[in-house]
C-alpha positions in Angstrom: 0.0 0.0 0.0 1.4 3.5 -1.0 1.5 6.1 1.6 -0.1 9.3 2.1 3.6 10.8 2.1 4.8 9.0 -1.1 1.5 9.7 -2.6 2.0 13.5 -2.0 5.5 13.7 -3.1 5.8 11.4 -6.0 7.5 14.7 -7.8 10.5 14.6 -5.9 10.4 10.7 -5.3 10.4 10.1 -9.2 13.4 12.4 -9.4 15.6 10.4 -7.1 14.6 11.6 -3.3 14.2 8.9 -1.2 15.9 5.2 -0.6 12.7 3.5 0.8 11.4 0.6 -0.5 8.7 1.8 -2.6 10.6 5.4 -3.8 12.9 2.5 -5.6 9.4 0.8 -6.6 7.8 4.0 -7.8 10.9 5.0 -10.0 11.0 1.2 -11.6 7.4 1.8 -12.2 8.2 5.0 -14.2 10.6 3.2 -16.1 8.6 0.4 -17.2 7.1 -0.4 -20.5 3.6 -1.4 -20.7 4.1 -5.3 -20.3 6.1 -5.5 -17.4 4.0 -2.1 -15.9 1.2 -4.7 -16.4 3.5 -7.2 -14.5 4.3 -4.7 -11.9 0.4 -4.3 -11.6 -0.3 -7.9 -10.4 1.7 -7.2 -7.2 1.6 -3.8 -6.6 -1.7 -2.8 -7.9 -2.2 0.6 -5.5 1.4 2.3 -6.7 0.8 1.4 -9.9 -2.4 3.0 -9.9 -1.0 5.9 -8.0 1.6 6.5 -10.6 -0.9 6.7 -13.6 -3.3 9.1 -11.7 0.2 11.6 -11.0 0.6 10.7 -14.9 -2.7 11.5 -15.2 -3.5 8.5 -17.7 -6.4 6.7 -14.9 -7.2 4.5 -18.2 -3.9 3.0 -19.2 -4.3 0.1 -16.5 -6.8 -1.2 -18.7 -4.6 -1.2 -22.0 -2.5 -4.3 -21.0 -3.5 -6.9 -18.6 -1.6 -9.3 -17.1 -3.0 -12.3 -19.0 -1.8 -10.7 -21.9 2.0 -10.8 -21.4 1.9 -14.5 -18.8 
């Protein structure tokens, strides 16, 4: 589960601040092309999410699913 703090500073974690567990998880999420975002998805469903809302693309989590790339 993401954290209020993370989910209010995602800025500044996506741009290296922080060496927590899911600032290294949110950066790798960034990074990630579709199929292995998808990936990501499965197991961290709430930071992924979190990420696309800051990206402001709330839809692209329906573009790939998991089933597609397994």
């Amino acid at each position: 589960m993401i954290s209020d703090f993370d989910r209010a500073n995602l800025d500044s974690i996506l741009v290296g601040h922080g060496d927590w567990f899911t600032a290294h998880l949110l950066r790798l999420i960034a990074k990630a092309d579709p199929v292995n975002r998808a990936r990501l998805r499965a197991a961290f469903p709430a930071e992924v999410q979190a990420f696309e809302s800051w990206r402001g693309d709330d839809n692209a989590r329906h573009s790939v699913r998991v089933s597609d790339v397994a």
